[in-house]
C-alpha positions, 0 to 999 in steps of 0.5 A: 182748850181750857184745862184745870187738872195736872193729868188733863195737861200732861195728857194733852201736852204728852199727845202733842209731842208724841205727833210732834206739834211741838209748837202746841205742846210749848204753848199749853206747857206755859199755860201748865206752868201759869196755872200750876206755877209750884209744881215741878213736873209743870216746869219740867213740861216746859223746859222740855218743850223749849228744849225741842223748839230751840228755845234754850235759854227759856229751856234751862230756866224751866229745868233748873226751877224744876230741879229745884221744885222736884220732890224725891230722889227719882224726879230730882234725877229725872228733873237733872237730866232734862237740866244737863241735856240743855246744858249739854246742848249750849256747851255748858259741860261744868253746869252740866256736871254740877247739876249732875252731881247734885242730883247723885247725892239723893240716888246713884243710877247706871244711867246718871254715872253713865251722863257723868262720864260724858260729861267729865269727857267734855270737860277734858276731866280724864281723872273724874271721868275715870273715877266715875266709869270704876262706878259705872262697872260696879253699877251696871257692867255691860253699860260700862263696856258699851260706853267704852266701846264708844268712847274708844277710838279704834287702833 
């Protein structure tokens, strides 16, 4: 299968991984990337589907170029997440956090101070953890109380 646009990819690559061919969707998501080599979402593609295949270290690879390629404060963001997720998979909490972090300076989200919390959680960074929950509540309140209730061992 020969493809030459971006949405023929990202159509195909999407229908792969909605039926869990994941082995498809990480083989043409390299083939993404050969073709479109300086566009983000091409790297996101593939770090998302090295990701599900265990593929790590390729995973964190792709997402960190990503990261780096990504236009916009809401494909930073949505590039970091992917970043950090890997991150969190080989335990790697303070690359995590920093990938985060970089990411808050163009757009602060409920959800990104939310991923920070946990993050800062791991790290035994109770402090951090703290200051980014009073940012949470301001943010996005109920969240903040379900990410409490989990976080809360019971008495």
């Amino acid at each position: 299968m020969e493809f030459t646009k971006k949405e023929a990819f990202l159509r195909q690559i999407a229908e792969y991984l909605r039926e869990n061919r994941l082995t498809e969707a990480y083989d043409l998501s390299k083939d993404f990337v050969n073709k479109f080599p300086d566009e983000a979402v091409a790297h996101y593609t593939l770090g998302r589907a090295s990701l599900m295949t265990e593929r790590l270290e390729e995973a964190k690879t792709a997402a960190r170029k990503a990261f780096n390629l990504a236009n916009g404060p809401e494909d930073v963001l949505t590039c970091a997440i992917l970043a950090a997720s890997v991150y969190y998979r080989t335990g790697e909490y303070a690359k995590g956090y920093e990938i985060l972090k970089g990411a808050e300076k163009g757009w602060k989200t409920d959800e990104l101070e939310r991923l920070l919390i946990i993050f800062s959680l791991e790290m035994k960074e109770r402090e951090t953890a703290l200051t980014h929950f009073k940012e949470l509540l301001q943010l996005n309140e109920k969240m903040a109380q379900e990410l409490l209730a989990r976080y809360t061992p019971p008495a």
